[in-house]
Backbone as a ProteinNet text record, in pm:
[ID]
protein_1_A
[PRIMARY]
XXXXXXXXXXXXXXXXXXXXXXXXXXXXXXXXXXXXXXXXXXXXXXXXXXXXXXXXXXXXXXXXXXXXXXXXXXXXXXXXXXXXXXXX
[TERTIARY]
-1875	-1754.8	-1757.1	-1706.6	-1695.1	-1611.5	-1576.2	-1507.6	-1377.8	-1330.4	-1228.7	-1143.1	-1199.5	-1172.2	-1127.9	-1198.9	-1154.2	-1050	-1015.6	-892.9	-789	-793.5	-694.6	-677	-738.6	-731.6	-634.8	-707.6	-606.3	-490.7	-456.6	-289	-274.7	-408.9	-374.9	-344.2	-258.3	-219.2	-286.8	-294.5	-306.1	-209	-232.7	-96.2	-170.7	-70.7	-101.5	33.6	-12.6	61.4	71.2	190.5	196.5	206.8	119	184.6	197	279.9	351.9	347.4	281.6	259.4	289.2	291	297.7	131.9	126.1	-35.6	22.3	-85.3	-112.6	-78.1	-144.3	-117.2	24.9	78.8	176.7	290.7	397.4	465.8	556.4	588.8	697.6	605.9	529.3	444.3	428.3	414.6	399	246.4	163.2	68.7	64.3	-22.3	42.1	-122.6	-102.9	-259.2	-245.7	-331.5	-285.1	-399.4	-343	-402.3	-404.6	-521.4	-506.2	-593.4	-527.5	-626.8	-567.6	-690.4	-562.6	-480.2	-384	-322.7	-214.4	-146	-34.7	94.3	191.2	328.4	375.4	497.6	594.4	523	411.4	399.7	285.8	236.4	160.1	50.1	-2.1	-124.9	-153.3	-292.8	-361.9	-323.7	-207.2	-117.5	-73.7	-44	26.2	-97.8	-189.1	-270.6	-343.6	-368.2	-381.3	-283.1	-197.1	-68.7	-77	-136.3	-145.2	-186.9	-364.3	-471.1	-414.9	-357.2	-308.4	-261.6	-143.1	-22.2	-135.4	-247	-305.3	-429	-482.1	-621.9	-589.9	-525.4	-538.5	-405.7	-396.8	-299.7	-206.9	-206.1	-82.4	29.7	127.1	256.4	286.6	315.6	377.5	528.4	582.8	693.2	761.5	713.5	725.8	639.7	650.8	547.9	612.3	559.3	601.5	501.3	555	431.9	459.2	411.8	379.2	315.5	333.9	268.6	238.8	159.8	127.6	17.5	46	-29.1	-121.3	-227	-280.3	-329.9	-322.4	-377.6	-269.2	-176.5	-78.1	-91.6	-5.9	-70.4	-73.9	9.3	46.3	-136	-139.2	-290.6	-405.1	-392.6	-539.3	-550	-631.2	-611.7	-759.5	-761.9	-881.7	-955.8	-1097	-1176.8	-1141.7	-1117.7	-1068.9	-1200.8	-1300.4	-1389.5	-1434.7	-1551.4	-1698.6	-1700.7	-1725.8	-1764.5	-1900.1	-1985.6	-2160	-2150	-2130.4	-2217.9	-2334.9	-2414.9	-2539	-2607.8
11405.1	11392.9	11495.6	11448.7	11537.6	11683.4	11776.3	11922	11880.8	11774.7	11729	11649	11537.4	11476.6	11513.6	11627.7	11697.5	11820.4	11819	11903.6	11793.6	11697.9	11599.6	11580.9	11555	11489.6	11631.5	11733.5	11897.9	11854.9	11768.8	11833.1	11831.3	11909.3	11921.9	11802.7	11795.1	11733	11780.1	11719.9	11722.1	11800.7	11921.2	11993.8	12009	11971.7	11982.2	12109	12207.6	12275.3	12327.4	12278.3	12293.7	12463	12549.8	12694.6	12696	12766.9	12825.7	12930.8	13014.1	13175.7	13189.8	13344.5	13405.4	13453.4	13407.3	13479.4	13572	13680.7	13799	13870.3	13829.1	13852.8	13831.9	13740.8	13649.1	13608.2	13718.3	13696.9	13583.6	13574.8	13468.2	13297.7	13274.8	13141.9	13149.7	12991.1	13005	12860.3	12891.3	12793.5	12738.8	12647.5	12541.6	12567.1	12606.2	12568.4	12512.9	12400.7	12317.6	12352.4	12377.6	12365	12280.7	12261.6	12143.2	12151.6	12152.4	12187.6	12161.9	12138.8	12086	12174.5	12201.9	12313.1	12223.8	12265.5	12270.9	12272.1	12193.1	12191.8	12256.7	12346.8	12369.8	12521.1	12557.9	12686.8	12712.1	12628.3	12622.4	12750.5	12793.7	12937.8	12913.7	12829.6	12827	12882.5	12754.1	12805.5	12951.3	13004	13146.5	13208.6	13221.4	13283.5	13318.3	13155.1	13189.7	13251.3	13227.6	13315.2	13444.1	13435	13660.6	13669.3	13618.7	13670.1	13659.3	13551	13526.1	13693.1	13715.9	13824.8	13948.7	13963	14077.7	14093.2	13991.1	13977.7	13965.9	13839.4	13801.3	13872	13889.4	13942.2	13853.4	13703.4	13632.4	13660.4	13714.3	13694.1	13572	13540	13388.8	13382.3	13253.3	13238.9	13127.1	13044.9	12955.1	12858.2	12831.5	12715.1	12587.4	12460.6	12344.7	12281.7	12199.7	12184	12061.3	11942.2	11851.1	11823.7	11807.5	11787	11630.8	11575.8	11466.3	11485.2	11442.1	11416.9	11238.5	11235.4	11149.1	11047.8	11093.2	11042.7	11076.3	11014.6	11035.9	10930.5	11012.5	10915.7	10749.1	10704.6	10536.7	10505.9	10630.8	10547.5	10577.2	10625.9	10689	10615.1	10519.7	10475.1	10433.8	10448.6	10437.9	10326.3	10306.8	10146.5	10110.6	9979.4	9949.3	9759.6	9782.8	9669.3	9670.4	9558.5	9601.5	9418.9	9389.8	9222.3	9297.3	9179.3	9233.9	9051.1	9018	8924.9	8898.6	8839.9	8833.6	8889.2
4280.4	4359.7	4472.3	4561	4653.7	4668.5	4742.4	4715.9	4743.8	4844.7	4834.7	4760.7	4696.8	4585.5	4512.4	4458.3	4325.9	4323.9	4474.8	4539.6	4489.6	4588.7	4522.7	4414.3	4339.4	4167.1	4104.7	4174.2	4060.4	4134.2	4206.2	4294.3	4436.7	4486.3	4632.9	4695.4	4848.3	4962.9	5079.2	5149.5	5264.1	5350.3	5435.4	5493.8	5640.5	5713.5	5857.1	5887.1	5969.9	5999.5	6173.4	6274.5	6439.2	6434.7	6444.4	6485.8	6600	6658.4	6815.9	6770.3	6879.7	6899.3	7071.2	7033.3	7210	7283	7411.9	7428.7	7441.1	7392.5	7383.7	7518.5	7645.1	7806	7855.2	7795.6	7871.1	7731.2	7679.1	7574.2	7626.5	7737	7775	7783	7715	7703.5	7563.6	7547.3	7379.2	7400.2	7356.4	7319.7	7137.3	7119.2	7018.4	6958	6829.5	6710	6589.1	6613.2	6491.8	6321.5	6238.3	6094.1	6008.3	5952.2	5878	5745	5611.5	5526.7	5350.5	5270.8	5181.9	5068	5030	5005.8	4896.1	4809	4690.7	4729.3	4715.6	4724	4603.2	4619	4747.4	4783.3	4671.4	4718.5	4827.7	4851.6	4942.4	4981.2	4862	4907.6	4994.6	5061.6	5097.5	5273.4	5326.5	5478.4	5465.5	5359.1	5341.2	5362.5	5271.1	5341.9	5479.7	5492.9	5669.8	5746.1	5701.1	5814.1	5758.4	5675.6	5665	5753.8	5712.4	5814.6	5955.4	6000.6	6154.7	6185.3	6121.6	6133.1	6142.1	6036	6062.1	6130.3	6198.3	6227.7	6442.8	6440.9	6573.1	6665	6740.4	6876.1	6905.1	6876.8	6913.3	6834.8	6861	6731.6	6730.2	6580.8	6576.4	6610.9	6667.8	6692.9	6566.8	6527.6	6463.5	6380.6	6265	6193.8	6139.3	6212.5	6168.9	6060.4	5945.4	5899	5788.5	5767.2	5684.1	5586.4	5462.5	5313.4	5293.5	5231.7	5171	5045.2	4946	4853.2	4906.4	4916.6	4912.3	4777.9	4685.3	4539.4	4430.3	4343.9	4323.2	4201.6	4096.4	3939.8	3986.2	4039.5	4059	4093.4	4205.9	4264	4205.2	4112.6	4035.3	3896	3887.3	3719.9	3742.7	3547.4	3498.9	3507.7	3524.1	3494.9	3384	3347.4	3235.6	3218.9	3323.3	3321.2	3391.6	3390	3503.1	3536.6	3649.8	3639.8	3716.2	3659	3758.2	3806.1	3959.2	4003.1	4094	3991.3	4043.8	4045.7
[MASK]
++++++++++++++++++++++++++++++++++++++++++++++++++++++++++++++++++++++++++++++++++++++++

């Protein structure tokens, strides 16, 4: 299986997250970076973490984070083989 797959199957979703920050040069402009990665509802580590690192690593301050969850694989859609047809 793939590294993602088996993200999904434990739980993970899919989280897209819009950050707005200030450039560094120019606090009165806000430019837009998008994240995308798959991460756990409602507590969401994975975005938290990146927004540490953001807060302590890079020079933009953040102004704001927009951000969307989806589980893609969800008990309804995951069920077992229960038969094989072979034709031909």
């Amino acid at each position: 299986m793939t590294n993602e797959l088996e993200l999904q199957l434990k739980g993970y979703g899919l989280t897209t997250a819009q950050i707005l920050y200030r450039m560094p040069d120019h606090p009165s402009f806000l430019q837009t970076y998008i994240w995308q990665h798959y991460d756990i509802a409602p507590d969401f580590p994975e975005m938290k973490s990146f927004l540490k690192f953001w807060q302590e690593s890079l020079e933009g301050p953040l102004h704001s984070v927009r951000y969307v969850h989806r589980k893609l694989i969800s008990a309804s859609d995951w069920r077992a083989l229960k038969g094989e047809f072979i034709i031909n």
